[in-house]
Every structure is written in C-alpha cells, then in structure tokens.
C-alpha positions as CSV (number, residue, x, y, z in Angstrom):
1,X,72.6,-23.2,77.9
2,X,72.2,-25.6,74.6
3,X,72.4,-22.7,72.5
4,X,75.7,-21.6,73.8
5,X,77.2,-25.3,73.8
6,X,76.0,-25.1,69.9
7,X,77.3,-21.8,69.1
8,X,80.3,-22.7,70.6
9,X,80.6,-25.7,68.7
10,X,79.9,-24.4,65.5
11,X,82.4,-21.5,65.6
12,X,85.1,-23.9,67.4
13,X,84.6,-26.1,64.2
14,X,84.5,-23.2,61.6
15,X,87.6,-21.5,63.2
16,X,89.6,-24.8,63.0
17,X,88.4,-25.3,59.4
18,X,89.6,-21.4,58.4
19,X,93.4,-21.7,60.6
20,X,93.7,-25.0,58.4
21,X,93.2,-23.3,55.3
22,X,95.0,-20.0,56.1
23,X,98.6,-22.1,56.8
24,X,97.7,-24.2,53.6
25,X,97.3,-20.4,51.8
26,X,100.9,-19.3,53.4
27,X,102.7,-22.1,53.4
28,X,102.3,-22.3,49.2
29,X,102.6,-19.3,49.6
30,X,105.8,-19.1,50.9
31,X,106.7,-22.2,49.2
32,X,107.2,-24.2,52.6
33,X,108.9,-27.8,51.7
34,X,106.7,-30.1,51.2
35,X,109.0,-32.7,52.9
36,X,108.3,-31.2,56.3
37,X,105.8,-33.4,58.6
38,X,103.5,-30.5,59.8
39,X,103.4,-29.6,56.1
40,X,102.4,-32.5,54.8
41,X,99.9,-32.6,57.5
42,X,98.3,-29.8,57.0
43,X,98.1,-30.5,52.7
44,X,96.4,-33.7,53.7
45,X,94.4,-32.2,56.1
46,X,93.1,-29.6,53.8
47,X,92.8,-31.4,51.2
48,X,89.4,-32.8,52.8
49,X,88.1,-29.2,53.4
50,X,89.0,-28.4,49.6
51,X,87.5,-31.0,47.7
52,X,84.3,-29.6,46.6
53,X,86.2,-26.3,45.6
54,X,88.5,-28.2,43.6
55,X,89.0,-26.9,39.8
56,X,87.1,-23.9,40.4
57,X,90.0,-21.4,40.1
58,X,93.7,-22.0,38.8
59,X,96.4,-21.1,41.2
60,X,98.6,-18.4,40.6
61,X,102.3,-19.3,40.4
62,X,104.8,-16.4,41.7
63,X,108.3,-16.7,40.5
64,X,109.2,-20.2,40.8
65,X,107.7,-22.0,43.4
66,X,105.4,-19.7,45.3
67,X,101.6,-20.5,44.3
68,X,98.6,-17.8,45.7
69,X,96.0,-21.1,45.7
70,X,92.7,-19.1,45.0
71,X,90.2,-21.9,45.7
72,X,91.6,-22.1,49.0
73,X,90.7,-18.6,49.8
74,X,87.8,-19.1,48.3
75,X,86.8,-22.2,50.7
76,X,87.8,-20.0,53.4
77,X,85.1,-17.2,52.5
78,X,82.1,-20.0,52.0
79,X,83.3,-21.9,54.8
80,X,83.2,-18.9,57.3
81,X,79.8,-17.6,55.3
82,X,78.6,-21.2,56.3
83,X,79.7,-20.3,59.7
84,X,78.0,-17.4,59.7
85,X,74.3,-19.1,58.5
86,X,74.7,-21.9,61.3
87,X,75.1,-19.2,63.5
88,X,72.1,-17.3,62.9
89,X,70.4,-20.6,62.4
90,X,70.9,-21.5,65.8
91,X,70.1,-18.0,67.4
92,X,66.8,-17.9,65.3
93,X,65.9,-21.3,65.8
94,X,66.3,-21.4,70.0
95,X,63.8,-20.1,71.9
96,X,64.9,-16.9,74.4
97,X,63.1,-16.7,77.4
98,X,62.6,-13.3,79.2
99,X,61.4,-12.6,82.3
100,X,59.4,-9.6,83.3
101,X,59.9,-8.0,86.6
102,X,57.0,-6.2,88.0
103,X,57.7,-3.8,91.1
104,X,54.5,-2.3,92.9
C-alpha cells in the first residue's frame, strides 16, 4: 500500500517536472510571446527545474526568433532517468510479501 502511494508520488512529481519542460521546449520553440501570462509562467516555473543544467549547452536559434533550448531537453532526459532510479529504488527497497497456498 506505501509502495504504491510512493510510486505514485514519484511518477506524479516526475511527470509534472517533464510536461513543464516539454511546453518550455515548444513554446521557444515556436517562439510563443513572452508577454503571455501562461508563458511567463511556465519560463519562471522552469526556470527552477533548469538551474543546475544551466550553461551546459547553447541554444540553437532557428530563423529569427525560434530557439531549440538543448539543456532543456537535456533536463528532461536526467530528470525522467532520475525518475526512473526512484522508481526501482522504491520497488527494490519495499519488501513484497507472498503467500503460499497449500491444497491437500
């Protein structure tokens, strides 16, 4: 029961950390205005989750105003590999019982 309150934690956390990133990825992408309210919420939003990834890649600038923002992709894939870790963490770490059934 704990493990599955856990697990679900964990992946409700993870997945809210990667849809954050992935609109931040399309809306440079798509060179949304930053002007917008639910833009600038999500930039400063994200901008927590990509602090420690900051300055690790350059963006790419398409045309004039689109940008492909690599470290955010990048914070998506360790993010979701973090995911992944806390995961099996908490499947290795819980004890499963099983019960054995003996008919005679």
């Amino acid at each position: 029961m704990v493990t599955r309150l856990v697990l679900g934690l964990i992946n409700f956390f993870i997945g809210l950390a990667e849809i954050i990133l992935g609109l931040r990825v399309i809306l440079r992408l798509f060179a949304a205005n930053p002007d917008a309210s639910f833009v600038q919420w999500i930039y400063s939003t994200s901008n927590v989750l990509m602090e420690p990834f900051r300055g690790i890649f350059s963006t790419a600038v398409i045309g004039q105003y689109h940008v492909l923002d690599f470290a955010a992709i990048f914070a998506m894939i360790v993010y979701g590999l973090i995911g992944m870790l806390f995961v099996y963490l908490a499947n290795y770490l819980t004890p499963h019982h099983t019960t054995t059934v003996v008919k005679e």
